[in-house]
C-alpha positions as CSV (number, residue, x, y, z in Angstrom):
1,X,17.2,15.9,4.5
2,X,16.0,12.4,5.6
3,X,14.5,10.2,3.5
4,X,11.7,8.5,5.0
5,X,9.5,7.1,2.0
6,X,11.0,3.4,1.1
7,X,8.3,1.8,0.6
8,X,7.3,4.6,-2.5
9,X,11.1,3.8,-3.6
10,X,14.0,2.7,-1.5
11,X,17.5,4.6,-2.5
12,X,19.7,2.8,-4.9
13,X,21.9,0.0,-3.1
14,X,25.5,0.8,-3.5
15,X,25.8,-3.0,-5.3
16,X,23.0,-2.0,-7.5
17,X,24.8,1.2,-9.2
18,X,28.1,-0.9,-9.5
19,X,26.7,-3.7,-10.9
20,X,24.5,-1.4,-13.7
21,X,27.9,0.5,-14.4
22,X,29.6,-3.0,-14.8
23,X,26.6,-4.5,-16.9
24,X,26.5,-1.2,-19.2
25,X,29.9,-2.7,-20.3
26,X,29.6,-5.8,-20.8
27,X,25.6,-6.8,-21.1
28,X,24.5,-4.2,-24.0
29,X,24.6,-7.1,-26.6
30,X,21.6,-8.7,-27.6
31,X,21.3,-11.7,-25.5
32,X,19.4,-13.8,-27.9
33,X,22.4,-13.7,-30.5
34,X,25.2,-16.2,-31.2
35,X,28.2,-14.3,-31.1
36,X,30.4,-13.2,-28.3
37,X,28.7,-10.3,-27.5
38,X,25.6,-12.1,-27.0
39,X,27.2,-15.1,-25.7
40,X,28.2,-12.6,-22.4
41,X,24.9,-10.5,-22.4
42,X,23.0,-14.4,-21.9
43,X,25.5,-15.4,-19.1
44,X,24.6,-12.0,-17.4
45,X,20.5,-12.5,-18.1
46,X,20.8,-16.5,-16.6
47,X,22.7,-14.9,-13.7
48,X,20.5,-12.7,-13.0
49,X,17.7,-15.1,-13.4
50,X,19.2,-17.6,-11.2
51,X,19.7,-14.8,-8.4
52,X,16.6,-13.3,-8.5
53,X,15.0,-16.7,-8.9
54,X,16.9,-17.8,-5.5
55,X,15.5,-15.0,-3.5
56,X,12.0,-15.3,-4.9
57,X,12.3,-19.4,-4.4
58,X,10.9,-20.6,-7.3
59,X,13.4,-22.2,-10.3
60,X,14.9,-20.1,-12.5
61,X,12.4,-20.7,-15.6
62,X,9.5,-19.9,-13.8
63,X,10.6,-16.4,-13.5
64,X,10.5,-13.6,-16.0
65,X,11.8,-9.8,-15.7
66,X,9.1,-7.3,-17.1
67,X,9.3,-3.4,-17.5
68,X,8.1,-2.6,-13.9
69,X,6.3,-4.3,-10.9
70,X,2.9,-2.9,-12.3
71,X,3.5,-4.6,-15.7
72,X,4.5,-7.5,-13.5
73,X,0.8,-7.5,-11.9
74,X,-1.2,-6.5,-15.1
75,X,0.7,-9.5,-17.2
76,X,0.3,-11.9,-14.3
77,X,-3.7,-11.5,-13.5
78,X,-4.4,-11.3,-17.0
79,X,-2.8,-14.5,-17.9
80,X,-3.6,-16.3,-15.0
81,X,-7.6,-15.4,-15.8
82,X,-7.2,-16.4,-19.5
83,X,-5.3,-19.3,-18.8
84,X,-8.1,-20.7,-16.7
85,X,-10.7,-19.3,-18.4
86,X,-12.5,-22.4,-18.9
87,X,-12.7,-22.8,-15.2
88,X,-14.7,-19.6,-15.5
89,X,-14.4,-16.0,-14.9
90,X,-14.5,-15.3,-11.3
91,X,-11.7,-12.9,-9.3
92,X,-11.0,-12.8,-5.8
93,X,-9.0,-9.8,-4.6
94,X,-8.7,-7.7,-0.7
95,X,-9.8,-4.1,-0.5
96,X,-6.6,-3.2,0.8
97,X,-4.8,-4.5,-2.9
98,X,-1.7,-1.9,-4.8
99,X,-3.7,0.0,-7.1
100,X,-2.2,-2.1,-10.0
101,X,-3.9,-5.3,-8.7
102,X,-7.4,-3.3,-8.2
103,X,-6.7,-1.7,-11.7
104,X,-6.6,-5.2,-13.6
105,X,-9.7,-6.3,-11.5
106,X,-11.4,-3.5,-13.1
107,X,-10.7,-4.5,-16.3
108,X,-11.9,-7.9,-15.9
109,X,-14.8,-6.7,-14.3
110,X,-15.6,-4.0,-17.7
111,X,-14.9,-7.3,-20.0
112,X,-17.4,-9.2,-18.2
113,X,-16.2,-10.9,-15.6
114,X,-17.1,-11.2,-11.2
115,X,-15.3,-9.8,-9.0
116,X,-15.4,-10.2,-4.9
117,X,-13.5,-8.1,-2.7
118,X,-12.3,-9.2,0.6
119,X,-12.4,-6.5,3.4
120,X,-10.4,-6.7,6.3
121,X,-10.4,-5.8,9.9
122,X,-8.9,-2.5,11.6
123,X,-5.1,-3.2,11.3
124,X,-5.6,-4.3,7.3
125,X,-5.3,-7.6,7.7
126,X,-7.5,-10.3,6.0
127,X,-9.2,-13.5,7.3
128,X,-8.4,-16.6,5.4
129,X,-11.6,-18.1,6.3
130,X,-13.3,-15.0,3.9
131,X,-11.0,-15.9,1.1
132,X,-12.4,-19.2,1.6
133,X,-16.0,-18.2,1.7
134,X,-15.2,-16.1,-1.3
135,X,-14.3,-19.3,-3.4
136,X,-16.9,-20.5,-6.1
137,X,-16.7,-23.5,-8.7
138,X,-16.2,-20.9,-11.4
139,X,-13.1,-18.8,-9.0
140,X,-10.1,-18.8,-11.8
141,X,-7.8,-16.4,-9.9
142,X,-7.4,-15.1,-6.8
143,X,-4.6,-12.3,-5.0
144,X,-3.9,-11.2,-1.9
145,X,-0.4,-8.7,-1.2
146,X,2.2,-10.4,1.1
147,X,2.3,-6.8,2.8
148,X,0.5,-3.6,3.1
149,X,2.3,-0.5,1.0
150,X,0.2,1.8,2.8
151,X,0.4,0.7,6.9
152,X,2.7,-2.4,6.4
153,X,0.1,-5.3,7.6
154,X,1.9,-8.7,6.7
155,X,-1.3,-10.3,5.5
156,X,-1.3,-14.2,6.1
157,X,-0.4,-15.7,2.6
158,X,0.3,-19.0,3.8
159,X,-3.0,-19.9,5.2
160,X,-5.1,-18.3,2.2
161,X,-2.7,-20.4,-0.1
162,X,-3.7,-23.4,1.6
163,X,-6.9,-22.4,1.6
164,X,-6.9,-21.9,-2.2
165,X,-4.8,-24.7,-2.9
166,X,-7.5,-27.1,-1.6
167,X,-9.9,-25.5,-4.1
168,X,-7.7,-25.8,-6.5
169,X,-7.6,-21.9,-7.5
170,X,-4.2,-20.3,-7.7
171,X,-3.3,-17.3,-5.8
172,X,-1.0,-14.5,-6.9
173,X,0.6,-12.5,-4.5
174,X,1.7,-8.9,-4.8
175,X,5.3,-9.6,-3.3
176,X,6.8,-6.1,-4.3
177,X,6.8,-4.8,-0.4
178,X,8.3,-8.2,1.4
179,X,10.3,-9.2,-0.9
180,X,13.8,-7.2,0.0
181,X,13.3,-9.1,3.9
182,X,12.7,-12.5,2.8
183,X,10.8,-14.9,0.6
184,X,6.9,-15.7,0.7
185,X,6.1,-18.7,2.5
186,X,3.3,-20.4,1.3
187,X,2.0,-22.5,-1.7
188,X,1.6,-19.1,-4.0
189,X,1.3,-20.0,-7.5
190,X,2.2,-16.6,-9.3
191,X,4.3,-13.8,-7.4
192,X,5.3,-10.4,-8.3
193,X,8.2,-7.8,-7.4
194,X,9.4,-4.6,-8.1
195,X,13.0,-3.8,-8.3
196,X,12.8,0.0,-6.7
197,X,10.9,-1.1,-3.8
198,X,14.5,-2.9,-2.4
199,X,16.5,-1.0,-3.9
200,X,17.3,-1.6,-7.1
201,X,17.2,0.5,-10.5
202,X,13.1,1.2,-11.3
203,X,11.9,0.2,-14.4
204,X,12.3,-3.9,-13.7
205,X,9.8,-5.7,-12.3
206,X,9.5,-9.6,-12.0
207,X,6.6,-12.4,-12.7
208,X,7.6,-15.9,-11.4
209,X,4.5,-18.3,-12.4
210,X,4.6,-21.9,-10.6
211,X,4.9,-25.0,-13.2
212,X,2.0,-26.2,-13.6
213,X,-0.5,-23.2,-13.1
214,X,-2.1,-22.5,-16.9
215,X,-1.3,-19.5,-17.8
216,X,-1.8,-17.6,-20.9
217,X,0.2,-14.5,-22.0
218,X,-1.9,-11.7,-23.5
219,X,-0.9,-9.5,-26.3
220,X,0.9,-9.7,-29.3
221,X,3.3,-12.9,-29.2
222,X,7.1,-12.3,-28.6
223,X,9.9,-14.7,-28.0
224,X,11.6,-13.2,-25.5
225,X,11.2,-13.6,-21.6
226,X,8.6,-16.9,-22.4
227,X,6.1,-14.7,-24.4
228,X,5.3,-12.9,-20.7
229,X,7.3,-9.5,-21.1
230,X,7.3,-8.9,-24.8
231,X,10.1,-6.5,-25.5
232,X,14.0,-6.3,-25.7
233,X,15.2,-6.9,-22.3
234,X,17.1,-3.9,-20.4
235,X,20.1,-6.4,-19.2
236,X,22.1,-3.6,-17.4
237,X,18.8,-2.8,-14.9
238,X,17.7,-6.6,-14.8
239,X,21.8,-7.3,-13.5
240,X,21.9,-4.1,-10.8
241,X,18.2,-5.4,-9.7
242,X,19.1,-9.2,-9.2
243,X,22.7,-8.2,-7.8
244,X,20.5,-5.3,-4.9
245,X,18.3,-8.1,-3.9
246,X,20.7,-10.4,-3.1
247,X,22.8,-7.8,-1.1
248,X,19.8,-6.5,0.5
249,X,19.0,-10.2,1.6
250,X,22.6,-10.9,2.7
251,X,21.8,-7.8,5.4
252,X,18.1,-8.4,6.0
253,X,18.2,-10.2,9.3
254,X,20.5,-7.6,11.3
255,X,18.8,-4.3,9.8
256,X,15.2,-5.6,10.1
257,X,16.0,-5.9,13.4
258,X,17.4,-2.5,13.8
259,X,14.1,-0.6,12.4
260,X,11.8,-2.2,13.7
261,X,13.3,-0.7,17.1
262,X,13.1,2.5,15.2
263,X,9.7,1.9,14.0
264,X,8.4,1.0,17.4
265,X,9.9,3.8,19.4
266,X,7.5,5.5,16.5
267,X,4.8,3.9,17.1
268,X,5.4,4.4,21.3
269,X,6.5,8.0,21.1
270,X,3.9,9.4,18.7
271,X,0.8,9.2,20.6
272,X,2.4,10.7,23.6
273,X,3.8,14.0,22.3
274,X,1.2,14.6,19.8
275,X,-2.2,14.5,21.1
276,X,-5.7,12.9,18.9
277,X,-3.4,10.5,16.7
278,X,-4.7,7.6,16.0
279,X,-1.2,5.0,14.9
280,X,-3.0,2.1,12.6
281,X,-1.5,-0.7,10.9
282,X,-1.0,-4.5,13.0
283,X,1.5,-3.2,15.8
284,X,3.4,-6.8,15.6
285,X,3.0,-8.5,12.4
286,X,3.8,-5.6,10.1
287,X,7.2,-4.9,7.4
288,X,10.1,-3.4,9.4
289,X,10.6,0.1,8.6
290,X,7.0,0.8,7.7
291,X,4.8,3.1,10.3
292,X,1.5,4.9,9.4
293,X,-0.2,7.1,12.0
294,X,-3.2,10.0,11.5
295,X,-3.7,13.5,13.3
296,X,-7.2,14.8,14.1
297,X,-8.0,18.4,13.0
298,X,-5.0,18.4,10.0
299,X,-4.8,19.4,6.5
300,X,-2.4,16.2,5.1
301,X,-1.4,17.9,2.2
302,X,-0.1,20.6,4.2
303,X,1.2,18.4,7.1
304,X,3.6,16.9,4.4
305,X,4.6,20.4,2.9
306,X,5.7,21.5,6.7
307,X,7.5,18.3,7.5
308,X,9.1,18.5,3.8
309,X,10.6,21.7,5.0
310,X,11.5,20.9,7.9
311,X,14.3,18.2,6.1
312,X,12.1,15.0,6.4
313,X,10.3,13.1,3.1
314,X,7.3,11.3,3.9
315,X,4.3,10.2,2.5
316,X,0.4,10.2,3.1
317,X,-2.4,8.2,2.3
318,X,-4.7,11.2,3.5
319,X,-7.8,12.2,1.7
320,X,-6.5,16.0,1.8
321,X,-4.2,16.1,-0.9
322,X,-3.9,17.7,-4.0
323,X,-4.0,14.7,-6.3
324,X,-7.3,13.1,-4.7
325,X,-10.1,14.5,-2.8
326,X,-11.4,10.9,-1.8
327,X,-9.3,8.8,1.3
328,X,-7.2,6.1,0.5
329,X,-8.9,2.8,-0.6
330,X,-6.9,1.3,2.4
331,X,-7.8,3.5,5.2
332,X,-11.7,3.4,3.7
333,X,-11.4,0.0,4.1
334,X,-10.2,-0.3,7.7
335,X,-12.3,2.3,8.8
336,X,-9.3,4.2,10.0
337,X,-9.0,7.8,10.5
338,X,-7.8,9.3,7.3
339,X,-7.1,12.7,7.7
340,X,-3.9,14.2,8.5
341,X,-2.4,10.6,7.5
342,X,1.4,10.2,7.8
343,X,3.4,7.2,6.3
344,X,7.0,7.0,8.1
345,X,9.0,4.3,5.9
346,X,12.3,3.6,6.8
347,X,15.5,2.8,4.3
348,X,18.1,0.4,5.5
349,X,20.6,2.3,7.2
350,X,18.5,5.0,8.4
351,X,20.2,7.0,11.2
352,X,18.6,7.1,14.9
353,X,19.3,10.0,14.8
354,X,17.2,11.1,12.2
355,X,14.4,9.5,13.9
356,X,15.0,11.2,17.0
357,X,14.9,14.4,15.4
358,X,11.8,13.5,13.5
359,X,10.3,13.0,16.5
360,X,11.1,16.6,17.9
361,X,9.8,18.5,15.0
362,X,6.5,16.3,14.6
363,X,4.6,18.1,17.7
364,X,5.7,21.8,16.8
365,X,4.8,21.1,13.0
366,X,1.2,19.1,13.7
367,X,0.6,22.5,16.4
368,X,1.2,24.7,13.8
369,X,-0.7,23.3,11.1
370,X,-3.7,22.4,13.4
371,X,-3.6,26.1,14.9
372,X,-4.1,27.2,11.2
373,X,-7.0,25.7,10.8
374,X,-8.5,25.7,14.4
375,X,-9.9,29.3,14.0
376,X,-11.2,28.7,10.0
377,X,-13.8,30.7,8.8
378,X,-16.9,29.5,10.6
379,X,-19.5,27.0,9.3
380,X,-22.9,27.7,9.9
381,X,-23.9,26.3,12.9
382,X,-27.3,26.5,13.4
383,X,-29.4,25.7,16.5
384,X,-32.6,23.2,16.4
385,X,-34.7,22.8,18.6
386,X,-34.2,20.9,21.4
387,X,-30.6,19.5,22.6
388,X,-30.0,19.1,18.6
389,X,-27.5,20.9,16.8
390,X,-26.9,21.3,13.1
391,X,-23.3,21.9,11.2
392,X,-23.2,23.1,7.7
393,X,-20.1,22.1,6.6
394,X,-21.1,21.8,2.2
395,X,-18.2,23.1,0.5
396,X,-15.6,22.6,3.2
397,X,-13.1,20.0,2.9
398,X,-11.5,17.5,5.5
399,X,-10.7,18.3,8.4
400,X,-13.0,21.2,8.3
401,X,-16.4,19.0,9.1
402,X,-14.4,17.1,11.8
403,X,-13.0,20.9,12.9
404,X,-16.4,21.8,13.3
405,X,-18.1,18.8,14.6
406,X,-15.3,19.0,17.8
407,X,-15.8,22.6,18.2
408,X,-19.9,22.1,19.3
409,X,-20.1,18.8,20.6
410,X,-19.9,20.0,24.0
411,X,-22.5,22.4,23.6
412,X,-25.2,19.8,23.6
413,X,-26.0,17.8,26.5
414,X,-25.0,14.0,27.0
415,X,-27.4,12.3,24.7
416,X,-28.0,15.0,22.2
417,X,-27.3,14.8,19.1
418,X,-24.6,16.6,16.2
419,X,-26.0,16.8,12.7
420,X,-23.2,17.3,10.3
421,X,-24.0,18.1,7.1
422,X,-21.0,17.6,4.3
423,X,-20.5,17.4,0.7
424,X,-16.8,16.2,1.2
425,X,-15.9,12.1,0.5
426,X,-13.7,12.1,3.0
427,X,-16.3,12.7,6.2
428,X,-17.7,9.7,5.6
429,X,-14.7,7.7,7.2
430,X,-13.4,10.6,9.2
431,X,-16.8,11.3,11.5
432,X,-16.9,7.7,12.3
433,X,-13.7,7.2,12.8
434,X,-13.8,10.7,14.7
435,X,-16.9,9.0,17.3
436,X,-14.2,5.8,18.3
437,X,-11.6,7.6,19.1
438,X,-13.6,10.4,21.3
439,X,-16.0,8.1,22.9
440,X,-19.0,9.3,21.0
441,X,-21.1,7.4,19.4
442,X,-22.1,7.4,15.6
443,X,-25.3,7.1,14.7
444,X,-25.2,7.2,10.8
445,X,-26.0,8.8,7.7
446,X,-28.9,10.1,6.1
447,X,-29.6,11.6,2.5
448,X,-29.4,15.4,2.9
449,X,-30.8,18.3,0.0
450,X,-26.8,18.4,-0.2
451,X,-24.5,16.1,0.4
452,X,-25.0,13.9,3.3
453,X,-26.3,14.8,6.8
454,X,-24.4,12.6,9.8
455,X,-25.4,12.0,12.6
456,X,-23.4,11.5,16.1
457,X,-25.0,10.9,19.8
458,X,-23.0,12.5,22.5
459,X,-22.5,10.0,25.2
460,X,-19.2,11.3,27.4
């Protein structure tokens, strides 16, 4: 099997399971106690701090460990908005956040206060000049993720800090995806990371918070961790997570080399041995080992099942899956093709090898899947009069209105038009996205009896 889904969970480091094995020994103490016991279990927590705090670049008291990266995010938006509450109540956030940051947001929204989302173009990145036109007198918080989890877009922190710092609105970034190749330049003022995303033990996460940004922790008071993680520290996971991020560091210059040449040959070879793939995500400024691509006329869930048994773990930010029937929030908001999605992330010391062989069961797999479903029961097709034709596609989901749309576009003349008409979320991104990469042109959408009826212009 290969295992290529780091950026859900990277493998455990080999120094993170020898430190927790060495730390269940000596750090199971209570760290805030007197006696010996204690005594070590603190020297291992400030060690730890200090590490991890080194990495991040902040100082060591700036920085707290909390029960995962979510609880991380959650603890840090909530008391960065109550801490400038005064200030007033408005959040600043990209389309393209984790759900844990858009999660919060939604709180804050249901408790009463604004919210603006920032989109972003094609590759996921944003503009720092509409972070800036986002700002208002009343802006108390605003985030932005150093990377894309879903299509690895490095998003350009350091210029929407500045941008924020001159309004004098902190920013907090969602670090968990950078942070095992290198800090976050930048004047950030609150930054969060979780420990399984480099390699560490999950169930740590970490919340460094700049002096001087006000901040006020939520919840019931506890003297541990500041008052920010509430909770009896676990010291053994905190020490294997501090101990994987510095190892991963000490080898993140030579192996971020090494996938990105993996990555791009990817990227390169994809398109050209499976036809209709559209690869998304910025092709330069982008996390190493992270490569996203999506396949016209395939069932996602059941691209991953084939791929699964054919030895390689991947991921999918498709719309056809089991556990949603709506795309991704992040390939809605590019306006990327979401159907048949793929997510190839890479774990340090992945083996060319397993690339290469990744890349001679991809065609055979996407061919077999797409001839599954290239002679489905067929939709209703329905002449009008005129060089107009008319696709029922209610009921069917993704790719099936896209399946359908390809099938009859030829059979109306160069100007005519295809009226699809579909109940299913997902053909709303997938026709347009559909029109770009064929050379047809999109005309829009228009309320149908059922569902929606959209409409594309042949022009090739």
């Amino acid at each position: 099997m290969a295992y290529f889904d780091a950026a859900s969970a990277a493998p455990l480091h080999p120094v993170a399971r020898q430190a927790l094995l060495a730390s269940l020994d000596e750090g199971w103490a209570d760290p805030a106690r007197l006696y010996r016991e204690g005594r070590r279990a603190r020297l291992l927590l400030d060690a730890a701090r200090e590490a991890a705090a080194e990495c991040v670049g902040c100082r060591p008291d700036e920085l707290v460990f909390t029960p995962s990266g979510t609880r991380a995010v959650h603890s840090g938006v909530a008391g960065a908005l109550a801490g400038r509450r005064r200030v007033g109540r408005h959040l600043i956030v990209s389309a393209v956040e984790h759900s844990s940051v858009l999660h919060a947001a939604e709180v804050h929204e249901a408790d009463g206060g604004s919210l603006t989302q920032v989109g972003v173009d094609r590759t996921g990145a944003v503009d720092p000049a509409a972070y800036a036109a986002a700002l208002r007198e009343d802006t108390a918080l605003a985030c932005l993720q150093s990377a894309n989890h879903e299509v690895g877009t490095e998003q350009p922190v350091t210029e929407v800090a500045e941008v924020c710092r001159a309004a004098g609105v902190p920013l907090l970034v969602d670090a968990a995806q950078s942070l095992a190749w290198g800090r976050v330049e930048g004047g950030w003022s609150l930054l969060a990371g979780s420990a399984h995303k480099w390699g560490g033990p999950s169930g740590v996460g970490l919340l460094a918070v700049r002096k001087g940004v006000r901040f006020a922790p939520q919840g019931p008071g506890d003297e541990r961790e500041s008052g920010r993680a509430p909770g009896f520290e676990n010291l053994p996971a905190i020490v294997a997570a501090a101990a994987s991020l510095r190892a991963v560091r000490a080898e993140a210059a030579a192996e971020a080399a090494r996938l990105r040449e993996l990555t791009e040959r990817i990227r390169a070879r994809v398109p050209a041995l499976v036809p209709d793939v559209e690869v998304v995500g910025d092709p330069a400024r982008r996390l190493p080992g992270v490569v996203t691509f999506s396949c016209l006329y395939v069932d996602g869930e059941t691209l991953l099942h084939e791929l699964d048994r054919a030895g390689f773990s991947v991921s999918s930010g498709s719309s056809c899956t089991s556990s949603t029937l709506t795309p991704s929030h992040v390939l809605r908001a590019m306006g990327v093709l979401s159907e048949g999605n793929v997510r190839v992330s890479l774990p340090p010391g992945t083996a060319a090898e397993d690339v290469e062989r990744f890349l001679e069961v991809l065609p055979g797999t996407v061919a077999a899947v797409r001839e599954k479903l290239g002679a489905p029961a067929a939709t209703e097709t329905v002449r009008a009069a005129g060089p107009d034709l008319v696709v029922d596609a209610l009921g069917r989901r993704c790719p099936i209105p896209v399946i359908e749309l390809a099938k009859v576009i030829g059979d109306v003349p160069v100007g005519g038009t295809v009226r699809v008409l579909s109940d299913d979320e997902a053909a709303r991104l997938d026709i347009p996205a559909w029109c770009e990469m064929r050379g047809q042109e999109y005309v829009g959408e228009e309320p149908a009896d059922r569902g929606t009826a959209y409409l594309v212009r042949r022009i090739t």
